[in-house]
C-alpha positions as CSV (number, residue, x, y, z in Angstrom):
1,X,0.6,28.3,-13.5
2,X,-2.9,28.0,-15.0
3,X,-5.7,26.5,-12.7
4,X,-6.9,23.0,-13.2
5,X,-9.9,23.2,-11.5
6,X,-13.0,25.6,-11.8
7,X,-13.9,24.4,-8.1
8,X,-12.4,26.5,-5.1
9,X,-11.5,24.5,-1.6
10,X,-10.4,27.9,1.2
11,X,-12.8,26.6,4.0
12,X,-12.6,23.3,5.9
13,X,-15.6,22.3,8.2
14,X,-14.3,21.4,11.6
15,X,-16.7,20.4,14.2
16,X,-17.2,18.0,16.9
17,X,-17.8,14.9,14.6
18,X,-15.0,14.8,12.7
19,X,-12.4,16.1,15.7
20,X,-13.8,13.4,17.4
21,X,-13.2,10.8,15.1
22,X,-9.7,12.0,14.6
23,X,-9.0,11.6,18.2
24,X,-10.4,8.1,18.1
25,X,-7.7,7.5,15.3
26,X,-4.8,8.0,17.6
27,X,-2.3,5.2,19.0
28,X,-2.6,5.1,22.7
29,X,1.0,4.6,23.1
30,X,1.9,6.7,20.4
31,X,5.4,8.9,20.6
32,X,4.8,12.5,22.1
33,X,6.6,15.6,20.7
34,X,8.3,18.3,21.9
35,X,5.0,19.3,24.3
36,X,5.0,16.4,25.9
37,X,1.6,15.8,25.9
38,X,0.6,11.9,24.7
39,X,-2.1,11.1,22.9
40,X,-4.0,9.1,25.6
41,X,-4.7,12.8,27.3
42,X,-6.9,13.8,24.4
43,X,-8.5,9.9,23.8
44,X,-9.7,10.3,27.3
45,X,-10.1,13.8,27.3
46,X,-14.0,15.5,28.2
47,X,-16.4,17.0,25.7
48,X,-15.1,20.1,26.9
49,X,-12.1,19.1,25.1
50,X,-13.4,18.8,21.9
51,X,-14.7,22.0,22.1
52,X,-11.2,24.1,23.0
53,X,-9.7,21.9,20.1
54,X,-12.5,23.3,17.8
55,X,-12.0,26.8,18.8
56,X,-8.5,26.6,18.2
57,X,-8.9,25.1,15.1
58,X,-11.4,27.5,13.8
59,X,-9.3,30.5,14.8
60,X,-5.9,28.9,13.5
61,X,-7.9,28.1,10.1
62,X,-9.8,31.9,10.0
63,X,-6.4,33.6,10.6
64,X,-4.5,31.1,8.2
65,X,-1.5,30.7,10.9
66,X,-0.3,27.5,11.9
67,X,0.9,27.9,15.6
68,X,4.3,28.4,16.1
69,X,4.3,26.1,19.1
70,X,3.6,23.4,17.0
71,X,6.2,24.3,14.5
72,X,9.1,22.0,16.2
73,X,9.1,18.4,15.7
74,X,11.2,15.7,17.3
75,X,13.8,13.6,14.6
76,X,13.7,9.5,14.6
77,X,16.4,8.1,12.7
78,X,15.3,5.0,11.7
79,X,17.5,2.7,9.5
80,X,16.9,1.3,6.6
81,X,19.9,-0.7,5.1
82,X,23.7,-0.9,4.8
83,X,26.1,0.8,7.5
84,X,24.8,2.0,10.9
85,X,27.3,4.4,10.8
86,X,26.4,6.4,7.4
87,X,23.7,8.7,8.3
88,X,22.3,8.7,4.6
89,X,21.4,5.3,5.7
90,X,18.9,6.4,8.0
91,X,15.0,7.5,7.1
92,X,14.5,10.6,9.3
93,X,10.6,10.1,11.1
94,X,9.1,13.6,12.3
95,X,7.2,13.4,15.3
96,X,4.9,16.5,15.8
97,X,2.7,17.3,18.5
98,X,-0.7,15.3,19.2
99,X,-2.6,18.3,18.8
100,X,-1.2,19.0,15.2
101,X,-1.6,15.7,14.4
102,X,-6.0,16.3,15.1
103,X,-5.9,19.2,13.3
104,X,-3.9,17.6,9.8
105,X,-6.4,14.9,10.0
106,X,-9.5,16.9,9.7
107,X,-7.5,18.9,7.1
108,X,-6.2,16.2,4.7
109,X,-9.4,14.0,4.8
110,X,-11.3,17.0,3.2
111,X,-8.3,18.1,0.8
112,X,-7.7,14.3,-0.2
113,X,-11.9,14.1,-0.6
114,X,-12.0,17.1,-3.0
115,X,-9.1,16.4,-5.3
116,X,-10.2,12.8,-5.1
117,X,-13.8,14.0,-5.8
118,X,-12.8,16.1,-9.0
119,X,-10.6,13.9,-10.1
120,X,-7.2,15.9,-10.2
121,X,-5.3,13.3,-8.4
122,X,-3.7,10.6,-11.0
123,X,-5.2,7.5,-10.9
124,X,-2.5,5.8,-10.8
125,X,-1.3,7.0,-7.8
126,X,-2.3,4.6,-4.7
127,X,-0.4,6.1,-2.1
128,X,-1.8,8.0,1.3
129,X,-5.2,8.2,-0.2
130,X,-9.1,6.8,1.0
131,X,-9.3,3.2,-0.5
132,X,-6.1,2.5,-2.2
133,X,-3.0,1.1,-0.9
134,X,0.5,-1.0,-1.7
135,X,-1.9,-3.5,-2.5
136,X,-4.4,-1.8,-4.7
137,X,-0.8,-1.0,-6.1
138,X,0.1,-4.5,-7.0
139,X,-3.0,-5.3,-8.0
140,X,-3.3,-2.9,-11.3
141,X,0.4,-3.6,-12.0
142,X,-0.1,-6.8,-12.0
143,X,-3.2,-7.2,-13.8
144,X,-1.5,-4.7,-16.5
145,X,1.5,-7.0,-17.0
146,X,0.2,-10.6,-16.4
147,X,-2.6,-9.3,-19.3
148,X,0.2,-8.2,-21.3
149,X,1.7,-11.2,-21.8
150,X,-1.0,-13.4,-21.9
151,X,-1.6,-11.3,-25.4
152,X,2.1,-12.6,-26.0
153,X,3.5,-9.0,-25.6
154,X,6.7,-7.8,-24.0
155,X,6.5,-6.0,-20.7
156,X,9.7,-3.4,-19.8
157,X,9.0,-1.8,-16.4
158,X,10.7,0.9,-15.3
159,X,11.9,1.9,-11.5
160,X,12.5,4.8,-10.3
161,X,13.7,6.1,-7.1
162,X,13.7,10.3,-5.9
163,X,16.8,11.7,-4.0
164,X,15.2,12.4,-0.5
165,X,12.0,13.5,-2.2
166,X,10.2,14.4,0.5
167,X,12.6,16.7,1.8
168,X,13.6,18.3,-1.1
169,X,10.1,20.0,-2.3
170,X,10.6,23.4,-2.6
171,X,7.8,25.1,-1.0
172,X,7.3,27.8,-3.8
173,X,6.8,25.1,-6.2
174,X,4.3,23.6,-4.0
175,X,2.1,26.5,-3.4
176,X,2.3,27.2,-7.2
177,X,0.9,23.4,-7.4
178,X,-1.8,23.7,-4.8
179,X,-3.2,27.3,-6.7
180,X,-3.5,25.5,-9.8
181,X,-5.6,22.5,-7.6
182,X,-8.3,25.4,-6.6
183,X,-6.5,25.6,-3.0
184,X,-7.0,29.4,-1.8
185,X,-7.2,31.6,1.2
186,X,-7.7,31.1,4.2
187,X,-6.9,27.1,3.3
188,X,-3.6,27.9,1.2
189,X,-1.9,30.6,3.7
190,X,-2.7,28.3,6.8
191,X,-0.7,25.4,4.6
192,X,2.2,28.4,4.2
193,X,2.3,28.7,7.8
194,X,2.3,24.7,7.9
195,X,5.3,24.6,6.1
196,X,7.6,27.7,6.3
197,X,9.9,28.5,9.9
198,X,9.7,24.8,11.0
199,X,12.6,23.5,13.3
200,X,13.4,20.0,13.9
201,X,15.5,18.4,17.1
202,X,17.1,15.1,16.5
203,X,16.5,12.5,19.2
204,X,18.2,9.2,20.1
205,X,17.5,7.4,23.3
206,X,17.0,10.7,25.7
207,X,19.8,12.6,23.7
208,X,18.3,15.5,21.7
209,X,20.0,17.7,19.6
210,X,19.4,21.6,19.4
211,X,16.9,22.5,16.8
212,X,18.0,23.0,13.4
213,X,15.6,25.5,10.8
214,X,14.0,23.4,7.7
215,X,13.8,25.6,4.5
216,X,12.4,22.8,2.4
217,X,10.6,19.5,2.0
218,X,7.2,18.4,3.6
219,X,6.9,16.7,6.6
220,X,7.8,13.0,6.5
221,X,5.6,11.2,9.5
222,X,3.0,13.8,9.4
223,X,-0.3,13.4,8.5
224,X,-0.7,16.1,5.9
225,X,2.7,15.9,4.9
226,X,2.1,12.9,2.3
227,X,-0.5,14.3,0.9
228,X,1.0,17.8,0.0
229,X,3.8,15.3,-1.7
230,X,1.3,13.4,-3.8
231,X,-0.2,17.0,-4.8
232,X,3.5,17.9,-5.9
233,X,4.7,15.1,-7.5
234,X,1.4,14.5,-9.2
235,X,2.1,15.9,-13.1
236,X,4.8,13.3,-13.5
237,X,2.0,11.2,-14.8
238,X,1.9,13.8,-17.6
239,X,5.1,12.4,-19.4
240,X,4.0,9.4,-20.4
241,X,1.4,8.6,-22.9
242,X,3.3,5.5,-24.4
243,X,3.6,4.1,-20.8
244,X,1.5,3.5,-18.1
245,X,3.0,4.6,-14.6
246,X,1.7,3.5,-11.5
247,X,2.8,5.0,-8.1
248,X,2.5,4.7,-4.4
249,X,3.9,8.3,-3.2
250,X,7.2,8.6,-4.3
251,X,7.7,5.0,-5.5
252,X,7.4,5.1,-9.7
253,X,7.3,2.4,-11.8
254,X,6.4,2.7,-16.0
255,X,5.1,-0.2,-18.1
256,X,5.8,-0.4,-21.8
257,X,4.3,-3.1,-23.6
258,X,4.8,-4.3,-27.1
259,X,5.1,-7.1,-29.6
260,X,9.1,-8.1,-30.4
261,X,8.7,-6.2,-34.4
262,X,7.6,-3.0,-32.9
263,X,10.4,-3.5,-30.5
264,X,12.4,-0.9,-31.9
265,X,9.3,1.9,-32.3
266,X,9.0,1.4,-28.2
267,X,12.7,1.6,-27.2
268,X,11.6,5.0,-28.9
269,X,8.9,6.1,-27.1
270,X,11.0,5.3,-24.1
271,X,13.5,7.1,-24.0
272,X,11.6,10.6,-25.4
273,X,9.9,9.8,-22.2
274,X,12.9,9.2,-20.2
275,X,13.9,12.7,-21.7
276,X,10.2,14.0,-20.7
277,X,11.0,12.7,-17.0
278,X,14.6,15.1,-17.4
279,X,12.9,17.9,-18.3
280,X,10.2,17.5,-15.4
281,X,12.6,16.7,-12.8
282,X,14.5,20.5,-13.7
283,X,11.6,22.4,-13.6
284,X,10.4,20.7,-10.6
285,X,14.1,20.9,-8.6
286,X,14.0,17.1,-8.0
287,X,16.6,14.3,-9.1
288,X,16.9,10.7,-9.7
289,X,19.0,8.6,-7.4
290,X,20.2,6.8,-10.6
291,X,22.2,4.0,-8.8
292,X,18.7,2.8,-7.7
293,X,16.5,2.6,-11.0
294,X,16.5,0.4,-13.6
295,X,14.5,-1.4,-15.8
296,X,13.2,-5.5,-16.4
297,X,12.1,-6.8,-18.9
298,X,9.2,-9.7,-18.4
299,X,9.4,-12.3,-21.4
300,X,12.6,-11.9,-22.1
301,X,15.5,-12.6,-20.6
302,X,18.3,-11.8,-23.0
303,X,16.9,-8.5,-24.1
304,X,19.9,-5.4,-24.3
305,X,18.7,-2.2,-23.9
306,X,20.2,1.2,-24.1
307,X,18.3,3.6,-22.0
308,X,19.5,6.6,-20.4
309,X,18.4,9.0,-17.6
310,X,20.2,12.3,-16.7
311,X,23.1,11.5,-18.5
312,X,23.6,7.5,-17.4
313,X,22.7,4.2,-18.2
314,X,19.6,2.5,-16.4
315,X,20.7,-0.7,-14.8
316,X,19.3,-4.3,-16.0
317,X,17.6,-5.8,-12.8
318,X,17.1,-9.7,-12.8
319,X,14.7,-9.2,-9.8
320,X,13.4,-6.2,-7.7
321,X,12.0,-5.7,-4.3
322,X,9.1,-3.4,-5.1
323,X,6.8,-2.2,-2.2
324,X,8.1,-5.2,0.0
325,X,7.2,-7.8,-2.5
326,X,10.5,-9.3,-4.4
327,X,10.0,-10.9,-7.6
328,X,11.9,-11.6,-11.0
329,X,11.9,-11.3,-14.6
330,X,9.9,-14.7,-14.8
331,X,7.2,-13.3,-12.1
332,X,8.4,-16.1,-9.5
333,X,8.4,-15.1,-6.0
334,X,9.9,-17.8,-4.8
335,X,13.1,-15.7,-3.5
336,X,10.3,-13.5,-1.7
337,X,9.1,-16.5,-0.4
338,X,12.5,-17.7,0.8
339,X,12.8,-14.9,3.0
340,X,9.7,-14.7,4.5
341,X,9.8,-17.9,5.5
342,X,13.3,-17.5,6.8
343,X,12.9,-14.4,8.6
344,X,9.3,-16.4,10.4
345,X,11.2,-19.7,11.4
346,X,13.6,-17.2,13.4
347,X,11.0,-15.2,14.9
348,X,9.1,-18.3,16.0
349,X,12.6,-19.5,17.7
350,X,12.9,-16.4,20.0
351,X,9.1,-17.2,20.8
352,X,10.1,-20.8,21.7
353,X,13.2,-19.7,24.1
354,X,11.7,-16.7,25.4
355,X,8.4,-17.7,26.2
356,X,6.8,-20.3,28.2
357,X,3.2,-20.2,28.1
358,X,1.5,-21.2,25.1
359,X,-1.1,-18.1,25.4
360,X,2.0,-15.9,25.2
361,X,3.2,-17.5,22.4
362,X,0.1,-17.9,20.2
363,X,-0.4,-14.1,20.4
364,X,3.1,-13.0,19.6
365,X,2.8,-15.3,16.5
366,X,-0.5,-13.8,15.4
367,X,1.2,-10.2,15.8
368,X,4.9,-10.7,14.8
369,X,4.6,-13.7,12.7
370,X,1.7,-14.3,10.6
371,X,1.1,-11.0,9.4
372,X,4.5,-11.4,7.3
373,X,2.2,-13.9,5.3
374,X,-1.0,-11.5,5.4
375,X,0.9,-8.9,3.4
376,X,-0.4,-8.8,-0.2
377,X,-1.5,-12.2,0.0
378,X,-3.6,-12.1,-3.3
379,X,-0.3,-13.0,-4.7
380,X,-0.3,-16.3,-3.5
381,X,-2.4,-17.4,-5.6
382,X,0.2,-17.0,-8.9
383,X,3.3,-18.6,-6.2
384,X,4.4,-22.2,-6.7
385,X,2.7,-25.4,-4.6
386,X,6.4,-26.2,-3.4
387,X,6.2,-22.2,-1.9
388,X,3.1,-22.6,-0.7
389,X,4.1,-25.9,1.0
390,X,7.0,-23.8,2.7
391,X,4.6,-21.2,4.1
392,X,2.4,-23.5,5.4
393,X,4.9,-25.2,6.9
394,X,6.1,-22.5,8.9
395,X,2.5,-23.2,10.8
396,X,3.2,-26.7,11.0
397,X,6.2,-26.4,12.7
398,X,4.8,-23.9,15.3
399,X,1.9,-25.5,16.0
400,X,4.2,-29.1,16.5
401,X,6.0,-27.4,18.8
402,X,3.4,-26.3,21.4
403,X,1.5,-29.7,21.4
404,X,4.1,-32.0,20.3
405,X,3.4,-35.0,17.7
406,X,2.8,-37.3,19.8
407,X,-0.8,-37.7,20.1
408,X,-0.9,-38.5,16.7
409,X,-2.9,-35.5,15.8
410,X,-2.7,-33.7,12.3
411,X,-2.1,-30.0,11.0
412,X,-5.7,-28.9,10.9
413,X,-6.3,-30.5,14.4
414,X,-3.5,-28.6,16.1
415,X,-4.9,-25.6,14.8
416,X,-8.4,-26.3,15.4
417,X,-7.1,-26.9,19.4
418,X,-4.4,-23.8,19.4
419,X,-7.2,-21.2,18.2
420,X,-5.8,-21.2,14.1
421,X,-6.6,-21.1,10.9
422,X,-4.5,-22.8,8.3
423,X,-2.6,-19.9,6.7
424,X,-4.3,-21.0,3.5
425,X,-8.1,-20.9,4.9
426,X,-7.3,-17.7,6.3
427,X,-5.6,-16.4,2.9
428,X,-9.2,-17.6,1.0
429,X,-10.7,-15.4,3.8
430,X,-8.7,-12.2,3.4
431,X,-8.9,-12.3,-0.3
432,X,-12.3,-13.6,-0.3
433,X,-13.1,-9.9,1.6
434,X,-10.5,-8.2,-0.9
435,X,-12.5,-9.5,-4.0
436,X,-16.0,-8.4,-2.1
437,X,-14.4,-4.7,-1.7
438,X,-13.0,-4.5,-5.6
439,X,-16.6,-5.7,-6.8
440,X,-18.1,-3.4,-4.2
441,X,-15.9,-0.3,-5.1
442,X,-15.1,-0.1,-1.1
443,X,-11.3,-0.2,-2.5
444,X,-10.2,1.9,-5.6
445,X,-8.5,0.3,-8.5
446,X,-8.1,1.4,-11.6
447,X,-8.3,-1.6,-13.6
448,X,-12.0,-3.6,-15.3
449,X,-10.8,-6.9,-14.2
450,X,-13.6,-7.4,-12.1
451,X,-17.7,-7.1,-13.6
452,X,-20.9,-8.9,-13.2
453,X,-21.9,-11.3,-15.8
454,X,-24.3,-11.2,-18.2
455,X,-26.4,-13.8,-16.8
456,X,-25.7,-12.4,-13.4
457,X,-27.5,-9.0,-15.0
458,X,-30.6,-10.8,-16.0
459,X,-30.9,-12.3,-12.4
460,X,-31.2,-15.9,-13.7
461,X,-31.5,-17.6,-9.7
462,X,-28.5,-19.5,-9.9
463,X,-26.7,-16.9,-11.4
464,X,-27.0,-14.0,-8.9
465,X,-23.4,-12.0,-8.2
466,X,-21.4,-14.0,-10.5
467,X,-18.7,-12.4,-12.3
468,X,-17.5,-12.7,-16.1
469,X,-14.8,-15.0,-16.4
470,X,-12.0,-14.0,-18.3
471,X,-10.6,-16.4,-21.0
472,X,-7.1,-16.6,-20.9
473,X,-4.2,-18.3,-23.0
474,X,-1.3,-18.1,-20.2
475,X,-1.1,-20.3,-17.0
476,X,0.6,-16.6,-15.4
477,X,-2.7,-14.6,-16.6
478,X,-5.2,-18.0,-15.3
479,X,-3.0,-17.9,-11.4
480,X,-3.0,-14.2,-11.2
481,X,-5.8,-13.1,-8.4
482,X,-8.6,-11.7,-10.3
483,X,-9.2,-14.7,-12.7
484,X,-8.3,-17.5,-9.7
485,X,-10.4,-16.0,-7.4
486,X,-13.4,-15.4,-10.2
487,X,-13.6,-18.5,-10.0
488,X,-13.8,-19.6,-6.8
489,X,-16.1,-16.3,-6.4
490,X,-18.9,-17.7,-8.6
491,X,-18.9,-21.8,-6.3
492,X,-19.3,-19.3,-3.4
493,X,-23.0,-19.8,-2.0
494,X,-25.6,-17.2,-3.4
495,X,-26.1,-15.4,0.1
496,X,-22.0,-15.2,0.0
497,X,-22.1,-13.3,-3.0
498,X,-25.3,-10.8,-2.6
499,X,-24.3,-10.1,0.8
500,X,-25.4,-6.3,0.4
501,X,-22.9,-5.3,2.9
502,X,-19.3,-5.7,4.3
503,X,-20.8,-6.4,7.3
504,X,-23.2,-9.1,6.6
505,X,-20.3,-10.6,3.6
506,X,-18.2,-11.2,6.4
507,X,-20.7,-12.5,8.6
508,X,-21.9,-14.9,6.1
509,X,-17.9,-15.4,5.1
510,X,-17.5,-16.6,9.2
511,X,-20.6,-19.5,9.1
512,X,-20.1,-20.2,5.5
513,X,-16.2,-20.7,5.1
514,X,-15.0,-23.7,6.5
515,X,-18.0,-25.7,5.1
516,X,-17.6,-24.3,2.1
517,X,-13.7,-24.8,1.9
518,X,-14.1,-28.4,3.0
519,X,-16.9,-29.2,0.3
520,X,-15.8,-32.6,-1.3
521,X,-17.5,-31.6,-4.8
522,X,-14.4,-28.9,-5.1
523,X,-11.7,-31.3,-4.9
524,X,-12.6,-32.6,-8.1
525,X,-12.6,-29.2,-9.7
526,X,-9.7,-27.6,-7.8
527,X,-6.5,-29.1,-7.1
528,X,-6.6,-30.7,-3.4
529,X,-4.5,-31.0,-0.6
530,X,-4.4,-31.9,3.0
531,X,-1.8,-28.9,3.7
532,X,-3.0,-26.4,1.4
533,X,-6.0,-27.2,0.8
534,X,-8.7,-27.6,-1.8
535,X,-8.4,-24.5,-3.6
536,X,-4.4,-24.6,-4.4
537,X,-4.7,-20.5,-3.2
């Protein structure tokens, strides 16, 4: 395999700083493997420590062996779906030692900075890597499609899911992968030693299993195992130049866009592509888990394809859950929606039974609760007002049930005295700080959705930090996140928007917010309403 890049990586700088800062990474109560040590020995541990860790380090790197000690890693089943007692039902979660899990840090933070740096990671991969995320995810495929058919265009997206992917790399392949990535001595035989003569105990409860050798695969739970996936699974990107995939890891989706009389030229350019994906998956000795891919089609309901992937028929999906966001063919997520709300209204029940005191309460909401409305919530902006009602009535009924209705008080008041925000006021806040990091580059994506306006370039005074506004022909393409919150971007108060750092933005963001939020001049602009607000977001 040829080399892709004229820049070597063999060397990786440890030192005090960045050990350090990987210790300060670690849980405190995080699980311990099979030495028994936990991480709170090395969070609290003396300078001295640092310096043994360096030395080991250092030596482990200059001698490219990966202790052998460290080689054994403790098994957690953890299940995902469907029978308890199928094992294929279970995701198997290594955990390695502490110490191993400093050392990858340091390692795949300058690894991921170097691809990432010379640009031989896809940019449409947004998994495991500085500044992207399942969000960042969402974001480009949902600009890609909710542009797509504001220019009255089909969308088909594809899914895709890889048989046990992780664990079925082969490791020749991968070192073949990492040469051609400019990965060499003594970097590339210290990853060898990382991966070959590994042993793995199964644990349940206090039960443990005797060790079992591992031939293949990369480490699923460890630090540098993802990454040394995304390096292997990275030239999938090369078989489509028709469509546009978009990955987090091992999750693949494709989007093929086109008017309905070029129809038949795509369906086409598909399946070549599909047979592109056939060919890839051979030479890489992966496979399809064809019972779990499929395509949709988005703007049209009744559309037949025939599309085939080693050797069988994609599946039509009506709706797909799709990095823990369900939506359908119509891009409504009011079945997502459904059973958020569902799953919430049962958690806050077993808060209400089980505990007494309000302070206990309120902070198992905030930690169990209310992040399962926190999650991607740029998307609630394109979600229905009779969704957004349910949501926020999930807060309602919490916050009715610690002070009661008596008093006569309303929804804002209850939160006001229980320590809360609305759900919506703190949805304008999280996206608010989302928008600020996509303008600000602190967040990758790999869209143009978001620039400065012209008269924001020549600095006219009431101008300063507004963005272009997009004109769209679709209400989807108007609700989707980057055009709704444009807008709102540009009413934001001029010190808002040239705040010059994340810092001072969400400083400003904190004094700024609810007078802003609750500015009567909006209302008249932007839909109103006592439970959701003024900004319908």
């Amino acid at each position: 395999m040829t080399c892709k890049s004229n820049h070597k990586l063999g060397e990786i700088d440890f030192n005090m700083q960045n050990i350090d800062s990987a210790i300060k990474t670690l849980k405190s109560n995080g699980s311990t493997g099979t030495d028994d040590i936990p991480s709170v020995i090395y969070k609290n541990g003396s300078t001295e420590m640092v310096v043994l860790l360096l030395r080991i380090f250092t030596l482990s790197l200059e001698t490219g062996t990966y202790p052998e000690v460290w080689k054994t890693t403790y098994i957690l089943p953890k299940h995902k779906a469907g029978a308890k007692t199928s094992a294929c039902n279970y995701r198997p979660i290594n955990i390695t030692p502490v110490i191993s899990r400093i050392m990858e840090k340091v390692v795949k933070d300058q690894v991921s900075d170097n691809l990432l740096e010379h640009e031989l990671i896809n940019p449409s991969q947004h998994g495991f890597l500085k500044k992207r995320s399942c969000a960042t995810c969402h974001i480009d495929f949902f600009n890609e499609v909710t542009r797509s058919r504001d220019n009255r265009e089909l969308v088909i997206v594809l899914y895709f899911d890889i048989t046990k992917a992780f664990d079925r790399v082969p490791h020749n392949l991968l070192v073949s992968r990492l040469c051609s990535l400019g990965i060499c001595d003594p970097l590339l035989s210290w990853i060898k030693s990382f991966l070959r003569d590994r042993n793995q105990i199964t644990k349940v409860g206090s039960i443990i299993s005797r060790p079992k050798p591992v031939s293949s695969g990369v480490i699923q739970g460890s630090v540098l195992g993802p990454l040394l996936f995304i390096i292997y699974i990275n030239s999938i990107c090369e078989c489509f130049s028709v469509g546009k995939p978009i990955l987090y890891a091992d999750d693949l989706k494709v989007t093929y866009k086109c008017k309905n009389t070029d129809l038949g030229i795509t369906l086409n350019a598909i399946q070549q592509e599909l047979e592109k994906m056939d060919r890839w998956c051979d030479t890489w000795q992966l496979q399809f888990n064809v019972d779990k891919c499929g395509w949709l089609c988005i703007g049209c309901n009744n559309l037949e394809l025939d599309l085939t992937i080693q050797g069988h028929a994609l599946l039509r999906l009506e709706s797909v859950l799709d990095l823990g966001l369900k939506y359908s063919h119509d891009l409504s997520f009011s079945e997502h929606i459904s059973k958020q709300v569902s799953k919430s209204r049962r958690l806050i029940g077993f808060l209400l039974r089980n505990f007494y005191r309000n302070e206990s309460r309120i902070l198992l909401y905030k930690v169990c609760v209310r992040p399962l409305f926190d999650y991607c919530s740029f998307m609630y902006s394109s979600i229905r007002i009779e969704d957004k009602l349910k949501v926020e009535g999930v807060q309602r009924y919490f916050t009715s049930k610690l002070l009661g209705t008596e008093n006569g008080a309303n929804y804002s008041t209850r939160c006001d005295t229980l320590g809360l925000e609305t759900l919506w006021l703190r949805r304008l806040r999280l996206n608010l700080t989302l928008y600020y990091k996509l303008l600000n580059h602190l967040v990758f994506t790999s869209t143009n959705g978001i620039r400065l306006s012209d008269d924001s370039v020549y600095k006219l005074r009431h101008t300063k930090g507004t963005v272009a506004i997009e004109q769209c022909k679709t209400a989807t393409r108007q609700k989707f996140y980057l055009i709704r919150y444009a807008q709102i971007w540009n009413k934001l108060p001029m010190e808002m928007r040239q705040a010059g750092t994340l810092a001072s933005f969400k400083k400003v963001l904190n004094d700024k917010l609810h007078e802003f939020a609750n500015d009567s001049s909006l209302s008249s602009y932007l839909r109103a309403s006592e439970i959701i607000g003024p900004f319908n977001v």
